[in-house]
N, C-alpha and C positions, 0 to 999 in steps of 0.2 A: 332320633328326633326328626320332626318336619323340616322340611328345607323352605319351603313355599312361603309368601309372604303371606301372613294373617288381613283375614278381611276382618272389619269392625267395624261395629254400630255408629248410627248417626249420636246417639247420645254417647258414645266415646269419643268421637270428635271433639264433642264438644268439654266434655274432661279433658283431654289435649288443650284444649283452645284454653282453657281456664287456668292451665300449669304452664301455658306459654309453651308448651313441645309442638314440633312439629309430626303430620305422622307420619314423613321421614325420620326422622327421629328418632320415633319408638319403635319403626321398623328396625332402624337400624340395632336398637338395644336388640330385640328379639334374633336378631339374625346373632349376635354375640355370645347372647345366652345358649343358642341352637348349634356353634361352633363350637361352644367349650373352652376353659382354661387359655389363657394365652402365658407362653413362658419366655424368660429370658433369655438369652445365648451367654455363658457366662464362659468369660477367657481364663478367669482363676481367680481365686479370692486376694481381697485386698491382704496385706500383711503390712508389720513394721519396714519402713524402706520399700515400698514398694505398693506405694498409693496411700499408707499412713504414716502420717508426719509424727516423730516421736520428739517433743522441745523437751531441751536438758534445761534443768530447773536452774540454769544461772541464767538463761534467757528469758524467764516467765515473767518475774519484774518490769524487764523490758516492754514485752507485751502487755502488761497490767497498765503501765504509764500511758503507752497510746488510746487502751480504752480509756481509762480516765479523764483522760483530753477531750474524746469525743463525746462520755458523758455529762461533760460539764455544759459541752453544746445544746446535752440533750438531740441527739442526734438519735435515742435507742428507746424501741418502745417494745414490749413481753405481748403475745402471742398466744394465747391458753384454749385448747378445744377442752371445753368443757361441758359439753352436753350429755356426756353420758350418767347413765343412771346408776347408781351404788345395787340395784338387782342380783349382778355377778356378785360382788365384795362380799357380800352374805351366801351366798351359796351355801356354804355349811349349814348354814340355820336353818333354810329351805327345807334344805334335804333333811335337816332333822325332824321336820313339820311332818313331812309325806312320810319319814318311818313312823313317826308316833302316829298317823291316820292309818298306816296300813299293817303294820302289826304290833302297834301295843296295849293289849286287852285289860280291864280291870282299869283301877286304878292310875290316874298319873304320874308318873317318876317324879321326883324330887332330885335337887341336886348330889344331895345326899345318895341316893339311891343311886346316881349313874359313877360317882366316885367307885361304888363298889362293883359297876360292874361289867364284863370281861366284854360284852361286845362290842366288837372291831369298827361294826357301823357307829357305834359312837365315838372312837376315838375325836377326829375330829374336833365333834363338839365338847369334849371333855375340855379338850386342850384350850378351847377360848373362856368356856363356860369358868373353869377353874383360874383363868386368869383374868377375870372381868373385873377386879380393882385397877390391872395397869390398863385399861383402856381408858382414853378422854372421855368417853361418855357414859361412865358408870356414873360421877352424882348423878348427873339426870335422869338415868336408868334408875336409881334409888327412888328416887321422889316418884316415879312413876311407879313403886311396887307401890310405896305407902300409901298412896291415893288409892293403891289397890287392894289393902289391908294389912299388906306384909309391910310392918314395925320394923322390925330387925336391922339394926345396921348391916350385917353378913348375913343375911336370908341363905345361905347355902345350905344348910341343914331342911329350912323349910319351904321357900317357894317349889310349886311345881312348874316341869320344862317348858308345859304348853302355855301356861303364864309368863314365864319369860322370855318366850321366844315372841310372843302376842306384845308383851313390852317394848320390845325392841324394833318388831318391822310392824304392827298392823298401827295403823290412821288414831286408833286410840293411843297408845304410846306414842314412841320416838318415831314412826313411820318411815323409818328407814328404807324400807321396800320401797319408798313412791319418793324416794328423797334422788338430786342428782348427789354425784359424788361429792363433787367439789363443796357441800354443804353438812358433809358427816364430819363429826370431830374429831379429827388425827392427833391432837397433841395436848399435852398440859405440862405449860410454861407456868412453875409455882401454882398459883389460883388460879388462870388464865386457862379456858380451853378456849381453843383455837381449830378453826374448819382449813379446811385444804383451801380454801379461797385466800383466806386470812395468811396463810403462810405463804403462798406464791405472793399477796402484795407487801409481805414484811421483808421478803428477799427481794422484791427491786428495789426497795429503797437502797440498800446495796450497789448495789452495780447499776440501775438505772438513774435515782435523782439527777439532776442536771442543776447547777447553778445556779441555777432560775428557771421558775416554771414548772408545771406538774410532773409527776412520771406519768408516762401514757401506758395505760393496760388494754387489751381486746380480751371478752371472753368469748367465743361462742358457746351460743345457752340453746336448753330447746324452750319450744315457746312456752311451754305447760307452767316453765320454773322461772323464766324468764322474770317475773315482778318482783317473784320473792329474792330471788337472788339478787339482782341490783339494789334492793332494799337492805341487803344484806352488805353487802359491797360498798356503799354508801354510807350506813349509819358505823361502820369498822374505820373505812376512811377519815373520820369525823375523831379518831381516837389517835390517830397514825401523828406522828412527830415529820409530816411531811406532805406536800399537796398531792391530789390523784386525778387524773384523768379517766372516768371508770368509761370506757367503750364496751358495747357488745354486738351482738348479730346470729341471726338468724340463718342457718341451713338452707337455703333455697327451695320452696318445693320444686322447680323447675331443671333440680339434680338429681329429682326423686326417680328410679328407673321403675320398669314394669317388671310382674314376679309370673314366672312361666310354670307348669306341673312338670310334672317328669315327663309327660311324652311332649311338650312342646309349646304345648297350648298357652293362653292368657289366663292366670288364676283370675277369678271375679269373688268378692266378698259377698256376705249376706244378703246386701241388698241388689246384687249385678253389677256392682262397679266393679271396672278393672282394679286388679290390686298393684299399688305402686306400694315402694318402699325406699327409705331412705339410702342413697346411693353411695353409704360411707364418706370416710375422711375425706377420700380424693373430694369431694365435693367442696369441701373447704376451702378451696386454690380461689374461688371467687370471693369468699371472706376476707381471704387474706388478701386480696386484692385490694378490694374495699377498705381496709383499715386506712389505707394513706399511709402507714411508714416507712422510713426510708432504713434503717438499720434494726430488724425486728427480730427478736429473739420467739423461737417456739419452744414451748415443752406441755408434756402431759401434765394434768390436773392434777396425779396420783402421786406425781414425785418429787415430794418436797418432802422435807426435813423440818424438824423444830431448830430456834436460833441457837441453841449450846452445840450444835452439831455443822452452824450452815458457814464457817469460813473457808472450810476444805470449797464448798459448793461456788461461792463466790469470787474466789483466787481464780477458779477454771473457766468461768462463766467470762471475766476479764480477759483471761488467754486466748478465748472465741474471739471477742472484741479486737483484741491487739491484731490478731494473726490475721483476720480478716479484712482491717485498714489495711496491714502492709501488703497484703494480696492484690486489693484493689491497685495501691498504689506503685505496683511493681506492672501490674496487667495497662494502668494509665499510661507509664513510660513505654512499654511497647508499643502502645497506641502513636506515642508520640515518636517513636522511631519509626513505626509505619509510614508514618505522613508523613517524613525527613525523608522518604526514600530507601531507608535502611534494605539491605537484603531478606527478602522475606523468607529462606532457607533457616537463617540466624535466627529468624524472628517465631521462628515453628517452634525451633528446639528451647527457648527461651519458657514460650506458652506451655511446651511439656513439662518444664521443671519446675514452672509455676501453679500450673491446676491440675485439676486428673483429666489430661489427655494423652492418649497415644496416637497419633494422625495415622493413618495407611498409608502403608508404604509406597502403593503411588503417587502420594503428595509431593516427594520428593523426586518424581523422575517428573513433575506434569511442568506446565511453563510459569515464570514465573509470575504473570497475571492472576493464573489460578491459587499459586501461592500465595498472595497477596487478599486475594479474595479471604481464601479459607479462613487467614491471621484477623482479619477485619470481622467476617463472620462469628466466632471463636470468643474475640474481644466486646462483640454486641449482643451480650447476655446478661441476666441475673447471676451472681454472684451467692456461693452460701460455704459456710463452713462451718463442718460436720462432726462433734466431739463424740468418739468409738469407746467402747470398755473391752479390755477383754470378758471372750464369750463363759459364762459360767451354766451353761443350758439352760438361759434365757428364754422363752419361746418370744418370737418377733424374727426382724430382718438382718440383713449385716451385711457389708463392706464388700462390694465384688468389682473386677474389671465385666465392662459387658460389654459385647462386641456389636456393634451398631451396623445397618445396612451395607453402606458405604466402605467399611472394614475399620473402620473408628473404635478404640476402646477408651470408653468413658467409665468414673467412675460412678457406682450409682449404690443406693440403699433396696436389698432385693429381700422379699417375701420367700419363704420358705413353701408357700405356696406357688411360687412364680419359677419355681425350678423344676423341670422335666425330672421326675425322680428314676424314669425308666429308662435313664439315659447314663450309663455306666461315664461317660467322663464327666458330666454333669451332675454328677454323684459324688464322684474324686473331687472336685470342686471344693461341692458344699463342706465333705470333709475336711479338707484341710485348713475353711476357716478358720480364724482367730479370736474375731472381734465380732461383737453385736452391738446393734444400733437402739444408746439409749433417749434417743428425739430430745438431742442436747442440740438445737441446731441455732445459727443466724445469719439471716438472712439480708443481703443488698439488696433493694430492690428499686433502685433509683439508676438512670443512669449518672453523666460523668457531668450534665444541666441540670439535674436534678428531677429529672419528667419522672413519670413510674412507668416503670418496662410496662408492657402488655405481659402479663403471666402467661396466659393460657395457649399465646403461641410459642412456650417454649415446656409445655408439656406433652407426652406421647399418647393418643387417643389408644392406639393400641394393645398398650397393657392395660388392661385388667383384671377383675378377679369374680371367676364365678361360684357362689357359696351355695350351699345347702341350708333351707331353713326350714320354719313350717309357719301356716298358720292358721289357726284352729284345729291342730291336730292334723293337719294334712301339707307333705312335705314338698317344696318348691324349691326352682332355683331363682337365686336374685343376683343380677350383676349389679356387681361396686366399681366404682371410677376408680383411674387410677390415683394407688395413694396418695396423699400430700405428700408428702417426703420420699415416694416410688417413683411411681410413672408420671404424678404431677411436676413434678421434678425433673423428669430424665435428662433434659437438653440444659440444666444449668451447666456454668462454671463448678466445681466441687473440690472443696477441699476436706480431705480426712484427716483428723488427728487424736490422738491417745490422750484419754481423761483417765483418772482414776473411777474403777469399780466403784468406790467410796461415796463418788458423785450420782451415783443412779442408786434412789431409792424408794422404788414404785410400790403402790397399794394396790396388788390386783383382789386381795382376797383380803377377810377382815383379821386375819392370822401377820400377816403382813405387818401390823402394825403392833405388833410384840418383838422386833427384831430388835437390836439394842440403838439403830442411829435412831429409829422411833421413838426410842425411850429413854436412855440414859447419854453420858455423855461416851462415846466411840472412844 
């Protein structure tokens, strides 16, 4: 790729000027995207004992009481990036559109007709097609045949596929295609179906209500869905046996990066605009800024559970809360030995047994001004803590020591993309993982006055991530900020601890929601 810095038009200026970038700025993405990948230095993966905390169940109680304490303050408010579109979750249906455009001649298959037959390319589809009673949105899939002629209570004998698939994702049916996730229906509670929205605010009433006063929710939305969803959000809340605080927000364009070709260049769309695109999760770091809270739980959209399955979910959610007070207030008192004068040597080894650090070992020969410093530095951070499953070939991030400029090993959540794979001990690494990161996390983000940290100076500009996309058919690279939970994160305080499996139960695909905590009781 070019090395040189891009000249650009006066009427791109002034698109910069409009998105608030400077064009430093967008030099700078472009030189990112023209470097390539940026990877971690990773010192070994985190393990049990050894950057994950493993609580024995006679201590979990304990931890449950102190969240409780704090909930009642209302001290905790949920966290949900929720803009993505349910597009992927269908995937199967997709692709079974494009086979029936591209080789199925004559006649349309019938459900009936694919029961019987042997091709591979439809497995897949068989498997959801023949189980479309246990999903939450088959009555309305129903009323939307009959509107469309098909009577039948079990049309599986007679709908054809390209009818039901037209049912399901296109603008005249369910519109699933153009819907975000968090508004497809994941569950049926008795008569009750229930969207992914609906189940993340039934589970903070749990561990979130306070006392007194609302439970606080954030979603990020994109703008498209934006009305309908708080509409949605809203008229549910109105049903709840509890008050709500519904917050959202918007993606920033001003985190939107620029999309380069393969030889280096600036893609421009149809009309000669430059092509920006949205600049991933990491972009969310100023959301969550934004929200104002001081003790904020995150999780994905996709992984909730229905209520006959959600106390395992909620006993652990509490464990985050407990363990995370007593972090704070373990990190407070060193604070406060600090400024007694205490030995700052003590006061290292104190912080290692407290958070994921390992200081360099020159810390311990430097003086002890700079010891002092580093414990005070160390102590003046965001705080989070980080619930792990063991790995079951999860695809996402997971639990590493990573070894920082300075020779500092932090603990951090690493991209599988973010590891040098050409790198034989870098390799040995990843293998010997354990644990994947199911974005069970909560977050301090207050300090010890109550101000709100500045996030964004304790995030690493330097990690991030360059992906391959296309658009209109023609392939580009786009750089993504660093994660929210990656390199937005780097420089927190971090704690790892072991949840059960049991507790992560994502919907990446619409198969997903045929496992049994989707359906029946576990």
């Amino acid at each position: 790729m070019h090395k040189d810095s891009v000249t650009f038009l006066a009427k791109d200026n002034k698109d910069f000027a409009d998105r608030q970038l400077s064009l430093a700025a967008v030099q700078e993405q472009v030189q990112k995207i023209r470097k390539g990948q940026s990877y971690r230095q990773l010192s070994g993966p985190c393990t049990l004992q050894d950057g994950i905390l493993q609580i024995p169940e006679s201590e979990i109680v304990r931890y449950m009481t102190v969240h409780n304490e704090a909930q009642a303050q209302g001290r905790f408010m949920k966290f949900v990036p929720a803009s993505g579109a349910a597009t992927r979750m269908f995937k199967v249906f997709f692709e079974a559109q494009n086979h029936l455009r591209s080789k199925v001649k004559g006649a349309a298959p019938t459900l009936h007709d694919l029961v019987l037959s042997e091709d591979p390319e439809w497995k897949g589809l068989r498997t959801c097609l023949l189980s479309l009673p246990n999903f939450a949105f088959y009555e309305p899939l129903l009323k939307v045949l009959a509107e469309w002629g098909y009577r039948a209570r079990n049309p599986q004998d007679l709908i054809e596929i390209p009818d039901l698939l037209d049912a399901i994702l296109s603008p005249a049916g369910l519109d699933f295609a153009n819907a975000p996730k968090g508004l497809i229906p994941f569950h049926r509670e008795q008569a009750e179906i229930r969207t992914a929205f609906q189940e993340h605010m039934l589970e903070a009433i749990d561990y979130l209500k306070p006392q007194t006063g609302p439970i606080c929710m954030h979603f990020t939305l994109a703008e498209e869905h934006r009305e309908k969803v708080l509409a949605h959000l809203q008229a549910f809340a109105q049903t709840c046996q509890a008050e709500f605080q519904i917050e959202s927000s918007l993606q920033s364009p001003q985190s939107d990066t620029i999309a380069l070709d393969l030889q280096g260049f600036p893609m421009r769309d149809g009309q000669g605009q430059i092509l920006f695109r949205p600049g991933g999760h990491g972009s969310l770091l100023e959301n969550l800024q934004a929200c104002g809270g001081d003790l904020v739980f995150i999780k994905n959209i996709d992984n909730t559970v229905p209520a006959r399955n959600r106390a395992h979910q909620i006993r652990y959610k509490k464990l985050l809360g407990g363990l995370l007070l007593e972090t704070e207030e373990k990190l407070s008192k060193i604070g406060q030995s600090l400024r007694s004068g205490a030995a700052a040597d003590q006061l290292i080894r104190q912080i290692q047994a407290t958070i994921g650090v390992k200081p360099p070992e020159s810390l311990l020969q430097s003086s002890a001004q700079q010891q002092a410093e580093w414990v005070a530095d160390r102590l003046n951070r965001p705080l989070r803590v980080c619930g792990m499953v063991r790995n079951q070939g999860e695809p996402g991030g997971g639990p590493f020591w990573v070894q920082q400029a300075d020779g500092t090993q932090t603990l951090q959540i690493v991209e599988k993309a973010e590891i040098k794979l050409s790198d034989p001990i870098q390799l040995e690494h990843l293998s010997r993982s354990t644990h994947f990161n199911p974005v069970d996390i909560l977050c301090s983000l207050r300090d010890a006055e109550g101000k709100q940290r500045p996030l964004q100076r304790f995030a690493d500009p330097d990690t991030y991530f360059i992906s391959q996309k296309s658009h209109q058919g023609h392939p580009l690279h786009a750089l993504e900020w660093p994660g929210l939970w990656n390199g937005s994160m780097a420089h927190w305080n971090t704690v790892f601890v072991e949840v059960p499996l049991a507790t992560f139960n994502p919907v990446k695909e619409v198969q997903d929601l045929l496992r049994p905590e989707h359906q029946g009781a576990l």
